[in-house]
C-alpha positions in Angstrom: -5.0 -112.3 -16.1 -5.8 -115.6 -14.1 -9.9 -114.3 -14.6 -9.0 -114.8 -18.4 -7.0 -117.8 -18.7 -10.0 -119.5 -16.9 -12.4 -118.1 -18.6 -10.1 -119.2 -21.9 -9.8 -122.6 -20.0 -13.6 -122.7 -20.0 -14.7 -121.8 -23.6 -12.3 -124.2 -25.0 -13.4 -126.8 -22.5 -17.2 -126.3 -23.6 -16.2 -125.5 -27.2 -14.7 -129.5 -26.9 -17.8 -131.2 -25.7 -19.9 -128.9 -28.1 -17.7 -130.7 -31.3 -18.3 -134.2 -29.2 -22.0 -133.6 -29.0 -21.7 -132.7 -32.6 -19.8 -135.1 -33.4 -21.9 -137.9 -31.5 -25.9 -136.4 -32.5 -25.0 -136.8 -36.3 -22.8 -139.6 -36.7 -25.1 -141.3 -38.8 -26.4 -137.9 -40.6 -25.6 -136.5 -44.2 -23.9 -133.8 -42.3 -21.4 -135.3 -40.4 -18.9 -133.8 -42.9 -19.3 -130.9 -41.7 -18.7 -131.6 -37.7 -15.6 -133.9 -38.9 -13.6 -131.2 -40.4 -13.5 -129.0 -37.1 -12.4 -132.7 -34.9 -9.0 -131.9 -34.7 -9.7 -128.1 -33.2 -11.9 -129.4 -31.6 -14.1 -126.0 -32.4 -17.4 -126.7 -32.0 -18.8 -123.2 -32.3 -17.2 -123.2 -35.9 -18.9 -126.8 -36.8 -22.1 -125.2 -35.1 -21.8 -122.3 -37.7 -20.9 -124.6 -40.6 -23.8 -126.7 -40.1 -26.2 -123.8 -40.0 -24.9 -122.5 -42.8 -25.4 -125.6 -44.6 -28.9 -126.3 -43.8 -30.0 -122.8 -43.9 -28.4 -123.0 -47.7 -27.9 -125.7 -50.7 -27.3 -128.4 -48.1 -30.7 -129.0 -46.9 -32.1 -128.8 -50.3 -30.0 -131.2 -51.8 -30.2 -133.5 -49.0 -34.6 -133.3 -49.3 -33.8 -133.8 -53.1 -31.7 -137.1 -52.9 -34.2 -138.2 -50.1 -36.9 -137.2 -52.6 -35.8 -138.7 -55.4 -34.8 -141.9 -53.7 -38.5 -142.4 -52.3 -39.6 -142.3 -55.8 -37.1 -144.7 -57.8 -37.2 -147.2 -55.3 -40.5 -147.2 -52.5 -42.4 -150.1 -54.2 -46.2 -151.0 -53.3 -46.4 -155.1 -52.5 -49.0 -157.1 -51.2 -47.0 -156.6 -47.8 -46.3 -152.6 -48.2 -47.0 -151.4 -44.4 -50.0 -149.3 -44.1 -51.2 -150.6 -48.1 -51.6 -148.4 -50.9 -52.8 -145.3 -49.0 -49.7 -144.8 -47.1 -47.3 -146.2 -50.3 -49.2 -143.2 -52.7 -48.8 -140.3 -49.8 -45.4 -141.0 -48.9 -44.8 -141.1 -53.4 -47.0 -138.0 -53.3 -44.7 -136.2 -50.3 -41.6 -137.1 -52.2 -42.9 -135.5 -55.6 -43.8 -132.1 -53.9 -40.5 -132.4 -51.8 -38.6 -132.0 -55.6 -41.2 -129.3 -56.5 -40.1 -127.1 -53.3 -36.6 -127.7 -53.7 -37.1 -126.5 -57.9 -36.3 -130.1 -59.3 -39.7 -130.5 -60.3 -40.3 -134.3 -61.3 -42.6 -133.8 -63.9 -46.1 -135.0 -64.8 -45.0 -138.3 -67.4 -41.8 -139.0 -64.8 -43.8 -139.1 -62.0 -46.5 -141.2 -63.3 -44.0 -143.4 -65.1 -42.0 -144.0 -61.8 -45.4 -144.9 -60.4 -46.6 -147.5 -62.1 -43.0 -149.3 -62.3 -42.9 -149.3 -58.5 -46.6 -150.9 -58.3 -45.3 -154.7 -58.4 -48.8 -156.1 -56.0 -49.9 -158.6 -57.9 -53.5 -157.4 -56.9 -52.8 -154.4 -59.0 -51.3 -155.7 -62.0 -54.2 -155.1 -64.6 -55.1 -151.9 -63.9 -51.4 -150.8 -63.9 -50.8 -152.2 -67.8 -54.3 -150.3 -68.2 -52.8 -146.7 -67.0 -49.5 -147.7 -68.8 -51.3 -148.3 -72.1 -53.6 -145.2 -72.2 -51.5 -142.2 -72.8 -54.7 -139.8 -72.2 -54.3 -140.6 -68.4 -52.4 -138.1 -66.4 -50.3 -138.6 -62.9 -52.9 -137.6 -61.2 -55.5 -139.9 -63.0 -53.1 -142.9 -61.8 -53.0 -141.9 -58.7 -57.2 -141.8 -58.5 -57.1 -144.6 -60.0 -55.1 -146.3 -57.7 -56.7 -145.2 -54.8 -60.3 -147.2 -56.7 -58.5 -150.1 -57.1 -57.0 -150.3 -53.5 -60.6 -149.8 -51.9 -61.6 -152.8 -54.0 -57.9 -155.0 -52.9 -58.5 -154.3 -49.2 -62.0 -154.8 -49.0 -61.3 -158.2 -51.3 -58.0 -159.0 -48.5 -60.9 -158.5 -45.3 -63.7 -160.9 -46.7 -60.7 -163.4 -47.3 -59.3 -162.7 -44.0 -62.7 -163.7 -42.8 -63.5 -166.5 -44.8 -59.9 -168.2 -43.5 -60.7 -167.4 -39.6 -64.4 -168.9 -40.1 -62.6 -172.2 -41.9 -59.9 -172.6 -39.1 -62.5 -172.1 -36.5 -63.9 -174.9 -37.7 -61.1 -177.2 -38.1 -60.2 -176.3 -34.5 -63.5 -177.6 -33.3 -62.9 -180.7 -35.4 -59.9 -181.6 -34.2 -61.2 -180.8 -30.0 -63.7 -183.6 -30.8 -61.3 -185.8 -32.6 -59.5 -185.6 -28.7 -62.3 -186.0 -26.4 -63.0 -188.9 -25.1 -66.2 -189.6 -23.3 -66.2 -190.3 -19.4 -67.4 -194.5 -19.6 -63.7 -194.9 -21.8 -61.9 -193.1 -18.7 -61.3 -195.6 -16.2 -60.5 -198.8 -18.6 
């Protein structure tokens, strides 16, 4: 009886700090909800089954979808999007196919409509009134389409790049000779 009660000692004692690591690892997670209702037990083997549950089932899928569909209403390409328009269409592109799997398909005219409204580079702002106007074009037209016009922004955003180095360059030399002063001047 005293092998038991230790051994009962011991599974509620690890069954604790299973809910605290829980509790702790996905504070900041869509699933906390499911660790918080097994705090006051303190039964972590039941949160651990809860939360396998719920991303083996609905709750991973809807979690992807609101992700998803989050990406595309409001991940906006600007002149200062990190990694430029390659890495603003594959992360659009990931979040479309993420719907897809989870069966909440986007569709062809939603997706390229959501698209071209989160396009707001000035750089781009011709050929996305072009795509908007041309009914013919399909998401995946756009989305060539944008790849064109980003190969010709960078490449544009480099020789500028250059051109403004090269023309400080040279107002740095100008102003090194505006402060020299030749030796004859030093001692008077």
């Amino acid at each position: 009886s005293l092998v038991m009660d230790e051994e009962s000692e011991k599974y509620k004692k690890d069954n604790k700090f299973l809910q605290s690591a829980l509790t702790y690892a996905l504070a900041k997670s869509h699933s906390i909800s499911k660790v918080e209702r097994n705090d006051n037990s303190g039964d972590g083997k039941q949160s651990w089954l809860d939360l396998i549950e719920w991303y083996e089932g609905q709750g991973s899928e809807e979690t992807i979808a609101a992700k998803a569909l989050n990406v595309i209403t409001t991940h906006k390409l600007t002149a200062n999007t990190h990694g430029g328009a390659e890495a603003f269409l594959e992360r659009y592109q990931q979040a479309v196919l993420d719907l897809e799997n989870v069966g909440e398909p986007c569709g062809e005219k939603m997706a390229k409509l959501h698209l071209l409204n989160n396009i707001i580079d000035k750089d781009y702002e011709i050929t996305v009134e072009n795509l908007r106007m041309n009914d013919t074009k399909t998401y995946s037209d756009v989305l060539q389409e944008i790849r064109r016009k980003s190969i010709l922004v960078e490449s544009t955003q480099r020789a500028s790049n250059r051109r403004a180095n090269n023309v400080k360059k040279g107002e740095q030399k100008d102003q090194k000779d505006k402060k020299w002063i030749p030796p004859h001047k030093w001692h008077k």
